[in-house]
Every structure is written in C-alpha cells, then in structure tokens.
N, C-alpha and C positions, 0 to 999 in steps of 0.2 A: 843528638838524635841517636835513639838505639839501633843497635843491628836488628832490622827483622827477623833474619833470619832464628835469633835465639829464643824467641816465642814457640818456635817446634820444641826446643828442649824446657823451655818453662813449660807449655801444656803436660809434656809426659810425665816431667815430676809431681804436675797437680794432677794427673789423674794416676798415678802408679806409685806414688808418696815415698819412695827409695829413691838415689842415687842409682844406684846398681839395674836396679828394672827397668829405669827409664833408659840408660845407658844399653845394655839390652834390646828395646824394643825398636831406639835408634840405630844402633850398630857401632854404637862408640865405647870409646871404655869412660867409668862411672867420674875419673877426674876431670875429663873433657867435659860432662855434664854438669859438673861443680862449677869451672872454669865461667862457661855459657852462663851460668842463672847469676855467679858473680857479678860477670858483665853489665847485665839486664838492668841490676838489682842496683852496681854503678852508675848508670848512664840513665835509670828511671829516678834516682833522688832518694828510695823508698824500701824498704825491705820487704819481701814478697814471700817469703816462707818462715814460722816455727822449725829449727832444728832441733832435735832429740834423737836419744839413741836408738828410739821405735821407727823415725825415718821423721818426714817434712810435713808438717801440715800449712795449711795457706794461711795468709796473716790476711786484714782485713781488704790492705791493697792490693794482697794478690787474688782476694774474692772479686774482689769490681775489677781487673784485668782479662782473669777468666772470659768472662763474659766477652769482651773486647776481641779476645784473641781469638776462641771458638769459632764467633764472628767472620773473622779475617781468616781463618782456615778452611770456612765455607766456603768464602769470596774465591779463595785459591781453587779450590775443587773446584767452582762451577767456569773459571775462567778455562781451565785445562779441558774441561766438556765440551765447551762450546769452538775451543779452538782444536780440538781434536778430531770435533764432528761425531762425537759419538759417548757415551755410557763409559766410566773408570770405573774401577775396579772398585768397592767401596769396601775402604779401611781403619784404622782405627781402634779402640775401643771404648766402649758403653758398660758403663756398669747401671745394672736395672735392680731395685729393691721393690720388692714384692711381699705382698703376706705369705706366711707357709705354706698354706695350702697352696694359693694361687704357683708359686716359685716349684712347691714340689711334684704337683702332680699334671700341672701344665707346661709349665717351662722346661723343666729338665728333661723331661721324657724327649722334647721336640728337637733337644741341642745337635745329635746328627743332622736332622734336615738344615737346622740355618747356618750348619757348618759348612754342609754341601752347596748353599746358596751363596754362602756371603764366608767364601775358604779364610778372606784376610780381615775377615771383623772378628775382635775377640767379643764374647760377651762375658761380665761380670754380674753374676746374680747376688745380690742377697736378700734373702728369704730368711724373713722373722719378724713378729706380728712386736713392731714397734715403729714409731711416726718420726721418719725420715724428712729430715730436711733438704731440698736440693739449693735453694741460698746458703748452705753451708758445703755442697760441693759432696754431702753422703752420697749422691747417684747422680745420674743424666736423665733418668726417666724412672718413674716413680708408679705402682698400682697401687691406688690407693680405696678405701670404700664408703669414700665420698669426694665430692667436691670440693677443694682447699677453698676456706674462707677468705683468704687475701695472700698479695704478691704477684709479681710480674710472672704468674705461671698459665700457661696453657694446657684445658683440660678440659676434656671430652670423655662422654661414658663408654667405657671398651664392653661392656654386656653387664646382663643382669642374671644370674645366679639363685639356687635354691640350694636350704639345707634340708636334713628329714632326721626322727630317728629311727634307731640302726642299733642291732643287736647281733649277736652271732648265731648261729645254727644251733651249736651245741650248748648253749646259754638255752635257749629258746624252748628247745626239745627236751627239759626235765621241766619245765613251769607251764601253768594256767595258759593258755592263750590271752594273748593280749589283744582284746577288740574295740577298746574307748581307751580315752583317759583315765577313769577311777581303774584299771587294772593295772595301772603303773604304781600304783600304792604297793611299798613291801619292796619293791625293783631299786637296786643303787645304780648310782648312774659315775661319769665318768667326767670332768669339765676340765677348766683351766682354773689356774692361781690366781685367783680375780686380783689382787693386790700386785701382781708383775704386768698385768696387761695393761696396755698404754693407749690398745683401741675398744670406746667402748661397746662399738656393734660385736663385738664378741663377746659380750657377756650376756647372755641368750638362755642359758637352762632356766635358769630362777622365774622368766616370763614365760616360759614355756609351761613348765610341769614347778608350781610352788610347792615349798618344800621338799624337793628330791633329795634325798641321801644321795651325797657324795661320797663315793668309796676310794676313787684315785682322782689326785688333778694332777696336771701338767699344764707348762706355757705352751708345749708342743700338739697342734692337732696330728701329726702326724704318730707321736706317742699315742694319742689319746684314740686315735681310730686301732693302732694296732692292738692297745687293752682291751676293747670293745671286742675286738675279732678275735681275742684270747676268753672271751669269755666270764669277763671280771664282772661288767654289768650294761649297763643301755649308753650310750651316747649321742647327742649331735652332729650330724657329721655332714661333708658337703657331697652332692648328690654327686660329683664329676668325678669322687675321690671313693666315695665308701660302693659307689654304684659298680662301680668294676671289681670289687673285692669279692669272690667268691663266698667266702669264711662268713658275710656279712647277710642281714634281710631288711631289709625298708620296711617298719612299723608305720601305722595310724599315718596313711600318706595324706588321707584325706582332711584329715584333722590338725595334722600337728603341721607346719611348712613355715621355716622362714625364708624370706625375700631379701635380698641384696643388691647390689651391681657395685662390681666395677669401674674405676675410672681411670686413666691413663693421662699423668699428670708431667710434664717436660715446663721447664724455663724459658721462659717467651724466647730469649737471645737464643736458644740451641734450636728451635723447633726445625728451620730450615734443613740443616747441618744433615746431610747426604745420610751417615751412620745410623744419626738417630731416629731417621723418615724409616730407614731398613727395618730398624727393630719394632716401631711401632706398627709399620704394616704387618709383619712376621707376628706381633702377639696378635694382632684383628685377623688374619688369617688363622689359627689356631682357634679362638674361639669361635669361628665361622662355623669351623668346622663339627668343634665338640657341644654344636649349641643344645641338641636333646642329651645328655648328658650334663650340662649344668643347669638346666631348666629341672631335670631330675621325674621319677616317675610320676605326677601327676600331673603334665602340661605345662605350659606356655607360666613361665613367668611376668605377671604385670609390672609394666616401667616404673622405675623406680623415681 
C-alpha cells in the first residue's frame, strides 16, 4: 500500500511539470519531491512521469491516476468543510486554455477581482487559438467554441458572442463611405494564416466578403485588431474586444454579423473539485456581466 500522503506531491508535479515548482508550491525542497514521487512510483508497480531536461510530463499511468487522485483531494476538502462547519479557503491551482480573444480581453483584464476573491487560487491561463486536450492534462478547464464531440468531459454553453466588421477612424476618413457590401470592393482586409489555425470557426472572412484582398495575416486576433486600428485595412473582429477600442468603428452592422458561443468544457472527474467550481463560476460571472458587449452593436444574439 502507498503513502497517501504522496499523492499531494504527485498532483503538484502533474500540474507544475518541475521539481523545483512543485517543491515550491509545497514548501519542501525539490529532492524531498523527487524522493515522494520515487516512492509512489515504487510502491504503485508503474512509472508515472516522462523525465527530461524541459521538466516531467505524465506517462500514461500517471494520466489515469490524475484523475484518481484529483478525486481524493476533493474527498479531503469536502470532509474538512463539513467537519469544520463552515467554507475553506479555496486553493490550489487551475490552468484555463482559452482562445485569444476570449483569454485576452476577458480573462486577463478580470485577474485583480479573482485575486481579491479567491487570494490562494493561482490561475494559469492559456490563451491561443489551438485544440487543447484535457485527457492529456494541457488544462483543468477548457473554452472552447463548440461542443466536444466525445470523452468523459462535461460541457455546457458559457454564452453566445457576435463578431462585426471594424475599420479605423483614420482608414475611414480618406475613402468613399461604406454603406453595403459592393463598397468593400478595392478595401484590403486583415485575417489569420489559415494554414496555422487548428479551429475552423475562425476562418470566417472568405464567407463573409468573397474574395477580399488580404494585406496582413496573423494567428493572433489581437495582432490583427491592432493593424486594423493602425489603419492597414478592414478586419473581423469580436464585438467585446474591437467595441471598447476607440481608434476602431463598427461597419455594415446590419448586414455583415457573425454568431458564435462559447462553451466551458472541464473532465467529468474534476467537475466537483472546490477550485475548479471557483473558476467556472468566476468566468459565468464575467460574462453575465459583459453580456451587451459580446452580443455587440446590433442586439441580442440567437442561441447557438
């Protein structure tokens, strides 16, 4: 029978893939850490991490333990709840993989308030429009902008979203007005490297406006909104991001709109897990709040 106890230092190193960090975030030094997962790793029959100079990654046995343990680290919190009579401290950390936009101009902006909320949860964002695995342990909770088609994941839609397009002021004010479609003729526009992108509801201009001249692409919307507001040419852009940009105007609202939503995607075994309940209320709170801002200037987005 293993120590229990060493399961606290196996989850740190799977979620903090160093020695040293994990060693860190316990308050041990990093051989003590080494020492504990040897144990584990003894006394389980099975080797539980890839070493390499880059740090530890999980081997297959230590994917199906994860889960196990996660589990048993809920079990722990909610026993300490109940026999305390009262709310602990919720701690830990979550790493959340988000698209760009979603990560840059919603999450980050928020990270004082859920600091103020939640002082001993760390969060790990990453943000970048590529398809995250959470059976491979890339995140704890996943936005994603659709539905995952299979796996033991749980997922519900966090909102629905509008894009428009969006030109600059100073772009604007030497050309024609633009009042249809056919005045887009002659106008470059601005996209993504269609060939890097991994999701394909972003690839959106070519159904919008066929054949637009492309003048700059980038993987990054957050590039690609600040060319736009440099005044290179037209872009796509998300209502809750380009809409607070001064430098920017919302063209052909009426005409041109794409639709989206969000979904908030967690691993059936974590859904419980005190940490990860925080951060998924904390993003439905966010966009409670910013919901005419992602619905964008013309109205109520239809469900997706």
């Amino acid at each position: 029978m293993f120590d229990w106890n060493d399961l606290r230092f196996f989850l740190a190193v799977a979620r903090h893939g160093r020695l040293i960090d994990a060693g860190r975030k316990l308050g041990v030094d990093h051989t003590t850490v080494a020492r504990r997962i040897g144990a584990l790793e003894q006394a389980i029959g099975c080797r539980l991490f890839h070493r390499s100079p880059r740090g530890l990654t999980l081997t297959e046995a230590g994917h199906r333990l994860v889960a196990h343990a996660d589990r048993m680290e809920s079990e722990a919190t909610t026993i300490v709840e109940e026999m305390a009579g009262q709310d602990v401290q919720v701690t830990g950390t979550v790493r959340l993989a988000t698209p760009e936009a979603f990560g840059a101009y919603l999450v980050a902006p928020n990270i004082p308030l859920f600091n103020q909320l939640y002082p001993q949860l760390n969060l790990e964002l990453v943000a970048e429009n590529r398809a995250i695995s959470l059976s491979k342990r890339e995140a704890d909770i996943a936005i994603m902008l659709g539905r995952p088609p299979s796996g033991r994941l749980f997922a519900r839609k966090l909102t629905n979203y509008a894009l428009g397009l969006y030109g600059s002021a100073d772009y604007l004010a030497g050309r024609p007005p633009i009042s249809n479609a056919d005045d887009l003729r002659g106008h470059g526009f601005i996209s993504y490297i269609e060939d890097l992108v991994a999701i394909p509801q972003l690839k959106s201009l070519t159904d919008v406006v066929p054949g637009a001249q492309v003048l700059f692409r980038s993987n990054s919307i957050v590039a690609q909104q600040n060319a736009v507001a440099a005044g290179l040419g037209l872009g796509l852009l998300h209502h809750f991001s380009a809409g607070h940009d001064p430098r920017l105007v919302p063209l052909l609202t009426a005409d041109i709109r794409i639709e989206r939503a969000y979904w908030v995607v967690v691993h059936a075994d974590l859904r419980t897990l005190p940490r990860i309940r925080a951060v998924v209320d904390f993003l439905q709170a966010i966009v409670d709040r910013q919901r005419a801002q992602l619905d964008g200037p013309s109205g109520m987005v239809e469900a997706a």
